[in-house]
C-alpha positions in Angstrom: 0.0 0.0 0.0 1.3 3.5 -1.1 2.0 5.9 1.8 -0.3 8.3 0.4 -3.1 5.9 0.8 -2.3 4.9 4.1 -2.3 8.1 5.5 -5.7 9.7 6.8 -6.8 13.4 7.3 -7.6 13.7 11.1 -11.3 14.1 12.2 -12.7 16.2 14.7 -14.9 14.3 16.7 -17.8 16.6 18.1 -16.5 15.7 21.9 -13.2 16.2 21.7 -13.7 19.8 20.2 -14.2 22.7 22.5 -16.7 26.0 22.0 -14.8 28.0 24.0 -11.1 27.8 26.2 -11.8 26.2 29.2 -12.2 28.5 32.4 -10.2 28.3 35.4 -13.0 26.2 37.5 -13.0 23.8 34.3 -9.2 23.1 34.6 -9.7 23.0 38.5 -12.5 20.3 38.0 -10.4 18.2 35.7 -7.1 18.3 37.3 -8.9 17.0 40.3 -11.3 14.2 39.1 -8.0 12.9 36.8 -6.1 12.9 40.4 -9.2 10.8 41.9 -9.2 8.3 39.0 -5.4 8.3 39.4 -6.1 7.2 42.6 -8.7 4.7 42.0 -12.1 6.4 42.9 -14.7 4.7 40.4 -18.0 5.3 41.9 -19.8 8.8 41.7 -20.5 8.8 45.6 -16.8 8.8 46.0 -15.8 11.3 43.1 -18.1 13.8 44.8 -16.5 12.6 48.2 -13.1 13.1 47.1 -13.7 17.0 45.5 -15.0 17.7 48.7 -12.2 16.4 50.5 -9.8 18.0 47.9 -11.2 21.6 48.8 -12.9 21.3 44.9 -15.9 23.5 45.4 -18.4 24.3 42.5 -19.0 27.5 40.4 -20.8 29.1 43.2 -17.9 28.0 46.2 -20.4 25.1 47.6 -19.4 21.9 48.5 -20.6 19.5 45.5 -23.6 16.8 45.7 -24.0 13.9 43.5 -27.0 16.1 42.2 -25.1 19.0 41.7 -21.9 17.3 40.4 -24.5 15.3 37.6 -26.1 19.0 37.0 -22.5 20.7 36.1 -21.0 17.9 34.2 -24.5 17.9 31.9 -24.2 21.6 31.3 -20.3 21.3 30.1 -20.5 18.3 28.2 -23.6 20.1 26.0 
């Protein structure tokens, strides 16, 4: 097979795109729930556990819920 042939154009999948750059509380959010996976938390009641415990508060400085948690994560990932 030619090398020309073999070689795709990369795609943009819709979820790996962003709208905007991500905000400080977005990189906050992510650096912390990588370091919980990291560290082996699988389970939402412990995610939301562990932010808590990290100091990870939400947009409005509140400790997180598993409601409130589900309610942010569904509003970035639109």
């Amino acid at each position: 097979m030619e090398q020309e042939q073999r070689v795709r154009e990369p795609e943009n999948i819709v979820w790996q795109t962003r709208t905007h750059e991500e905000t400080a509380f977005e990189r906050r959010l992510a650096d912390a729930m990588e370091k919980a996976f990291i560290g082996g938390v699988t389970e939402l009641d412990a995610l939301v556990e562990y932010l808590n415990a990290a100091g990870v508060r939400d947009e409005e400085n509140r400790a997180w819920t598993v409601e409130s948690y589900r309610a942010v994560i569904a509003r970035l990932g639109a």
